[in-house]
C-alpha positions as CSV (number, residue, x, y, z in Angstrom):
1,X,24.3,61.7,209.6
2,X,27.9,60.7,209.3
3,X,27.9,59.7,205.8
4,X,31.6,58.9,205.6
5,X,30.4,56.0,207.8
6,X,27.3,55.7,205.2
7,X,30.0,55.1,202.2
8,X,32.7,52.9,203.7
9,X,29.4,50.6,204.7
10,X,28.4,50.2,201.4
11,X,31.9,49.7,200.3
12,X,32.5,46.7,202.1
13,X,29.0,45.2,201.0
14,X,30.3,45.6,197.5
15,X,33.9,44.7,198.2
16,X,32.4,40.7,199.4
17,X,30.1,40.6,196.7
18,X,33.0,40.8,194.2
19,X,35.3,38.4,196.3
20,X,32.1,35.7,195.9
21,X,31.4,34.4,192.3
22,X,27.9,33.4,191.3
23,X,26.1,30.6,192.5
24,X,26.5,27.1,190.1
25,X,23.7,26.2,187.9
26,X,23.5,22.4,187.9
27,X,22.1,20.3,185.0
28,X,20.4,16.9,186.4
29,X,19.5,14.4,183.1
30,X,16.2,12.9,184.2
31,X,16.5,8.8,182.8
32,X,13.3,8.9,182.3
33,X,12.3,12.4,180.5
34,X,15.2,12.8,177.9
35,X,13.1,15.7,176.3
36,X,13.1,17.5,179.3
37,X,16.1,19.5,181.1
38,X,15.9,19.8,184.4
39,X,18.2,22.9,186.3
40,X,18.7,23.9,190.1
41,X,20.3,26.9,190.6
42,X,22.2,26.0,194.0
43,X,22.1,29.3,196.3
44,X,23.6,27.0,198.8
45,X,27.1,28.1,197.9
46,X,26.7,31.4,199.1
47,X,29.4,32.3,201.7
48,X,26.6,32.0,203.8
49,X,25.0,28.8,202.5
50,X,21.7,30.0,201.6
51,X,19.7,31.6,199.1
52,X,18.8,34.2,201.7
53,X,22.5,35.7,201.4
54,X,20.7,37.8,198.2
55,X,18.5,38.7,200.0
56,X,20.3,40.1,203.0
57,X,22.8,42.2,200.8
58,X,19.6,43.8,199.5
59,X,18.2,44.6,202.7
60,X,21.7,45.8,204.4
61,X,22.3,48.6,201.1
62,X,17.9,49.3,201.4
63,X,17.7,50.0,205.2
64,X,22.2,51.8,204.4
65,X,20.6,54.1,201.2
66,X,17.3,54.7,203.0
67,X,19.4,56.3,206.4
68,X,17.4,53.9,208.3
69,X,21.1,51.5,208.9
70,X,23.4,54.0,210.8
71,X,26.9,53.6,212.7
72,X,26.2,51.4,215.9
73,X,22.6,50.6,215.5
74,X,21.4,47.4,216.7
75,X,20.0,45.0,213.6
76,X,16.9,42.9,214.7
77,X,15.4,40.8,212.1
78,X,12.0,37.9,213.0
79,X,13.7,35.2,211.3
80,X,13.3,31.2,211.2
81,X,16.9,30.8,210.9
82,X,18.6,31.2,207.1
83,X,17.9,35.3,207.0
84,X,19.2,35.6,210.2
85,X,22.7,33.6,209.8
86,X,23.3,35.8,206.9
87,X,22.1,39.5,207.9
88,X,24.3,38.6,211.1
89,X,27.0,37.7,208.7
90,X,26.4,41.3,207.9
91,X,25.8,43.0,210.3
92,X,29.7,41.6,211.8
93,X,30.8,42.8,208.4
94,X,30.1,46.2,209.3
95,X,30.7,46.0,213.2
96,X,26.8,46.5,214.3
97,X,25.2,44.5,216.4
98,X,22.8,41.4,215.5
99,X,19.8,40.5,217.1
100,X,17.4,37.2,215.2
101,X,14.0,36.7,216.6
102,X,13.6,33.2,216.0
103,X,11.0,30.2,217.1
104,X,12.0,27.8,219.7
105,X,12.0,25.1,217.5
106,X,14.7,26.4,215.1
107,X,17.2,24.1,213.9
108,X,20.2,24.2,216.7
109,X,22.3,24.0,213.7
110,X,21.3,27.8,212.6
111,X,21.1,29.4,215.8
112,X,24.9,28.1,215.9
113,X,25.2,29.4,212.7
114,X,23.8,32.7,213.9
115,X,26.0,33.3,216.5
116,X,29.3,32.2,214.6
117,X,28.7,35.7,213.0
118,X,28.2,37.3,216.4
119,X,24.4,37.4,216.7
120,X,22.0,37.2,219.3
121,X,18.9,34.8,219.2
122,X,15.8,36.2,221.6
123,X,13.6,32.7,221.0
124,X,9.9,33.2,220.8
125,X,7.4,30.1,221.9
126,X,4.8,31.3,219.2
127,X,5.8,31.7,215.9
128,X,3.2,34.1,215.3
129,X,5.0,36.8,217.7
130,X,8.1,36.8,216.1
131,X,7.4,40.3,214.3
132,X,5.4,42.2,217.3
133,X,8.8,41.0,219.4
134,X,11.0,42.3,216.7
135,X,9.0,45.6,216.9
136,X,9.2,45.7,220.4
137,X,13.0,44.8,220.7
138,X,13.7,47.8,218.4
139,X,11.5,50.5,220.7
140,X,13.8,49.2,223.6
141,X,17.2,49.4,221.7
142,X,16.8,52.8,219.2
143,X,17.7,49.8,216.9
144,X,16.2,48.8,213.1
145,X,14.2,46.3,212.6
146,X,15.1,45.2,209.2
147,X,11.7,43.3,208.5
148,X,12.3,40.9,205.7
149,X,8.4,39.6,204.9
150,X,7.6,43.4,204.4
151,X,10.5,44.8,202.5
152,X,12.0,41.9,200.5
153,X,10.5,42.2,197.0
154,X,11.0,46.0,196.7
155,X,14.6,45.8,198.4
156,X,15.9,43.7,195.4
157,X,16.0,45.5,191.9
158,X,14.2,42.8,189.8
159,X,15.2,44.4,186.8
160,X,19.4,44.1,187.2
161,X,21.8,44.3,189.5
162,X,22.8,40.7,189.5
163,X,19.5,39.6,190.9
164,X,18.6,35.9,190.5
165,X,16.3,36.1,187.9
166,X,19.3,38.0,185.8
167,X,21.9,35.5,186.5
168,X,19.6,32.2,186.7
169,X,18.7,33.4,182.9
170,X,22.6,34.2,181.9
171,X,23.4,30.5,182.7
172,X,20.9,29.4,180.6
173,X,21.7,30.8,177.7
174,X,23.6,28.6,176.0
175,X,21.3,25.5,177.0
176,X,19.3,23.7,174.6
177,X,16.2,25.5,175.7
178,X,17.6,28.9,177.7
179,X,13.9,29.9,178.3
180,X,12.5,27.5,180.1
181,X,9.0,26.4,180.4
182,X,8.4,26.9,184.0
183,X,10.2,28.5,186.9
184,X,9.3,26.5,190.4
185,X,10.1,28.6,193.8
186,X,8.8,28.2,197.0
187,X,7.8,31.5,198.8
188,X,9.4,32.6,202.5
189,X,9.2,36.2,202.4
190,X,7.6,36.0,198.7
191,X,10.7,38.3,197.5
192,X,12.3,35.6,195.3
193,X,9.3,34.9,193.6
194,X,8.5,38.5,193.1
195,X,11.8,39.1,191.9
196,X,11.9,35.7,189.3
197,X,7.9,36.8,188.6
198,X,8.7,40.4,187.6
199,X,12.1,39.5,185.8
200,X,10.2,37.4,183.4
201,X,7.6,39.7,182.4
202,X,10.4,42.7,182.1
203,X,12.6,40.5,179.7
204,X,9.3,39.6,177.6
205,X,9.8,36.0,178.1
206,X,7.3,33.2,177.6
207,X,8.4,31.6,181.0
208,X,5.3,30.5,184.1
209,X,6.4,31.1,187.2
210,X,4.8,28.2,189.7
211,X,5.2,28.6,193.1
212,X,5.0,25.8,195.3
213,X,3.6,26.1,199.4
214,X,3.9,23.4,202.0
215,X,1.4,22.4,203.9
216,X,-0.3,24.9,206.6
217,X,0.8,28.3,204.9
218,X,-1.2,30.6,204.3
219,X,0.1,31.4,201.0
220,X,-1.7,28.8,198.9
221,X,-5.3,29.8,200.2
222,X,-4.8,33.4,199.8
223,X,-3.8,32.7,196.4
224,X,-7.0,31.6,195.8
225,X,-9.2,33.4,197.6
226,X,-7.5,37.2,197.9
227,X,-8.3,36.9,201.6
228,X,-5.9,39.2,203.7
229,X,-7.0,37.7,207.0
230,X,-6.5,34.4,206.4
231,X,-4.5,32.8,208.9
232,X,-3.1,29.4,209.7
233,X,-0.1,27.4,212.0
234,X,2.5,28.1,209.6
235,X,4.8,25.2,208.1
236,X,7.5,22.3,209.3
237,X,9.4,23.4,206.5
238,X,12.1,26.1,207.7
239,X,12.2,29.2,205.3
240,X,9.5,29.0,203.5
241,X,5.6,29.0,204.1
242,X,4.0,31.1,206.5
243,X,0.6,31.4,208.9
244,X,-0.1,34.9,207.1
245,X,-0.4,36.6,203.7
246,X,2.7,38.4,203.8
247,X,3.6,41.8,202.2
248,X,6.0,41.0,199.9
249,X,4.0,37.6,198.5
250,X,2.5,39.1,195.2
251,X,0.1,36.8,194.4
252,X,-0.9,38.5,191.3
253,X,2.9,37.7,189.2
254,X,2.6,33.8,189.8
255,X,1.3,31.4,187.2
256,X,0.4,28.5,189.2
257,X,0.6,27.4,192.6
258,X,0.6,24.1,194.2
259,X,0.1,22.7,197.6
260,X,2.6,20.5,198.8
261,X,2.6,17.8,201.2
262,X,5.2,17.7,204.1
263,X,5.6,14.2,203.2
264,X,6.2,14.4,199.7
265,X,8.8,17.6,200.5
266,X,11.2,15.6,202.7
267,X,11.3,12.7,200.0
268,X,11.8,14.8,197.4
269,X,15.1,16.1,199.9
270,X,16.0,12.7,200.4
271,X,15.9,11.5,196.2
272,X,18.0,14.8,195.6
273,X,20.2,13.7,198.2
274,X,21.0,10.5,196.3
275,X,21.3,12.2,192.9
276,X,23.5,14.7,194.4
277,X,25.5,13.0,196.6
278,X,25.2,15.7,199.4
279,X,22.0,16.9,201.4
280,X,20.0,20.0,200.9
281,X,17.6,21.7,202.8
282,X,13.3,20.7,203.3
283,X,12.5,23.7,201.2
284,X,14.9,22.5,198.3
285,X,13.0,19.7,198.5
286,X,9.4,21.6,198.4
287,X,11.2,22.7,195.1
288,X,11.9,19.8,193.7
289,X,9.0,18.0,193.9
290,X,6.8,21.1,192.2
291,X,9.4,21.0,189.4
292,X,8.9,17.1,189.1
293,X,5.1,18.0,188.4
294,X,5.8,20.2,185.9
295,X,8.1,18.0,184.1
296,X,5.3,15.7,184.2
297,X,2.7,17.5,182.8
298,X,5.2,18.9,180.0
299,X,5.9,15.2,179.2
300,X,2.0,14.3,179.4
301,X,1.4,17.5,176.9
302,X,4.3,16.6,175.0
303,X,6.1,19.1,175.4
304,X,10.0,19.1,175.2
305,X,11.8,22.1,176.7
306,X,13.3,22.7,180.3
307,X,12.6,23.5,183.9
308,X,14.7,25.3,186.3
309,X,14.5,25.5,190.2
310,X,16.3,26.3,193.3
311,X,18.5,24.6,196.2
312,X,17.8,26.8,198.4
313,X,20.4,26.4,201.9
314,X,22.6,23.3,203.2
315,X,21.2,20.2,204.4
316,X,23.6,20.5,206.8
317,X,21.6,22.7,209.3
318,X,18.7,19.9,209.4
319,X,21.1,16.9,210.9
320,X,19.1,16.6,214.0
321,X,16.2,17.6,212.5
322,X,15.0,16.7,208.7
323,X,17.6,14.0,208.4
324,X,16.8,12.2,212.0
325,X,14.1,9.8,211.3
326,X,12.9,10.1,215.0
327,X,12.7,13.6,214.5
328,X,10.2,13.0,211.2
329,X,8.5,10.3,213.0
330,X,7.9,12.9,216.0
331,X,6.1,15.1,213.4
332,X,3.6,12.5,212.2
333,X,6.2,12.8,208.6
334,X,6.4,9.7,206.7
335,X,8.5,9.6,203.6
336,X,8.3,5.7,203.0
337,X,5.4,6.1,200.6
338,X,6.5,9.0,198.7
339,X,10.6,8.1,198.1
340,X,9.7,4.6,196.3
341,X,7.5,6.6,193.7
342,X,9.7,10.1,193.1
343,X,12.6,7.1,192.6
344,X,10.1,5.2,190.3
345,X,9.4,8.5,188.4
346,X,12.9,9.7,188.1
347,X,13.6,6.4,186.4
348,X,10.7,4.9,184.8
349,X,8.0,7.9,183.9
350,X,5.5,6.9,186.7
351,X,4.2,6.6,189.9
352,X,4.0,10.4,190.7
């Protein structure tokens, strides 16, 4: 193996993550709850404008430290769009080529995205054959198939290494309540949550992590029910939910879980939108309804304290897609119910 090749790779991964600073924290004062602090830690200012930029540094130095990542193999990933645009943002960083198995009906903005950095996108019609393709595309090109929903929660070291639990809790710190109540995170691969989940117990902290599922994942149900074989159509909402218990979702380290309605997720984009003057992704919108709940209930219980969360990519990439109103309407997703109460709520204490 030429490890020469080996080091310098894993020198240049380093070498960007010290040009990038940490992602903001950002501190939104709910009118209504004055008690309650509400945070969003925005991964969207990653140089690759997504939470998933963590997530492919940790995979790039796993697949580099494991020998499986060696000089001019061919990177496949099944990906609905945000892994993709950064492990090809990656894979140009160390001159290897880049191919995303992606559904049809990804955004146009990602697959753009995707090949800005010099990927490949091989579209699939069925979502549900985006890893048995990525197998087969790495048979037929000696390449690796880096395999995100199996290997993301033991690619990240949940315990250090500037993880997002670690950093998320730094920023706290010196808040009026640095340990908040609940942690709210939607699950993709499941690795963020596995990482946040773990991270909590290892620091001894008093913290629930809730994890919030849109509608048609799997994730919510096997939750429940333990049930491997459980299997539905996946979700609208890129990123995150998925028609299949994956590997790396650890059902065992979350709290609480919640189903959440397509409708209410793309409101909840739409009211964080408004309060922060820019547009974020569905998913970041998933979040932010689950962490509206829990605010709720902490008010209901009494409870003063805080609640943190995630923006989790760009609203950006959803132009022609979340933020077209033909494009919801072609979905059967109405937000016109839903927006008037999250508003209500954010300002008044009800309607949610």
């Amino acid at each position: 193996m030429p490890r020469q090749w080996i080091n310098d790779a894993i020198h240049k991964i380093e070498a960007d993550f010290q040009r990038s600073a940490d992602t903001h924290l950002l501190k939104l004062d709910i009118p209504a709850f004055t008690s309650i602090q509400l945070y969003l830690k925005d991964e969207s200012s990653h140089p690759t404008g997504s939470l998933k930029h963590r997530l492919a540094r940790s995979l790039f130095l796993y697949g580099l430290c494991n020998g499986w990542i060696t000089q001019g193999k061919t990177i496949i990933e099944a990906s609905s769009g945000s892994t993709a645009v950064s492990e090809a943002y990656f894979a140009r960083l160390l001159g290897l080529p880049f191919i995303a198995v992606i559904p049809k009906g990804t955004s146009q903005e990602k697959i753009a995205k995707i090949a800005f950095y010099g990927g490949h996108c091989h579209l699939v019609d069925d979502p549900a054959q985006i890893d048995a393709e990525s197998h087969r595309l790495a048979r037929e090109t000696g390449g690796h198939f880096m395999d995100q929903f199996t290997y993301a929660e033991r690619a990240t070291d949940w315990r250090g290494n500037n993880n997002i639990a670690e950093t998320l809790f730094a920023q706290l710190a010196h808040e009026p309540h640095p340990e908040p109540h609940w942690v709210v995170m939607s699950a993709g691969t499941g690795g963020t949550s596995a990482t946040l989940g773990r991270h909590i117990r290892y620091a001894r902290m008093n913290t629930r992590l809730c994890v919030v599922d849109p509608e048609h994942s799997a994730f919510f149900d096997y939750y429940h029910s333990r049930d491997k074989a459980i299997r539905t159509k996946g979700s609208c909402v890129e990123g995150i939910g998925r028609p299949r218990p994956e590997p790396s979702f650890l059902p065992d380290i979350i709290d609480d879980m919640l189903k959440v309605p397509d409708d209410a997720s793309f409101a909840a984009m739409l009211l964080l939108e408004e309060l922060l003057g820019r547009k974020v992704g569905g998913s970041s919108g998933t979040n932010f309804f689950g962490a509206l709940t829990k605010v709720k209930a902490m008010h209901q219980a009494g409870q003063a304290g805080s609640v943190a969360t995630l923006i989790c990519d760009q609203g950006e990439r959803y132009l022609n897609t979340y933020y077209d109103p033909a494009w919801r309407a072609s979905k059967g997703i109405v937000v016109d119910n839903w927006l008037p109460r999250l508003r209500q709520f954010w300002q008044q204490g009800t309607g949610l």
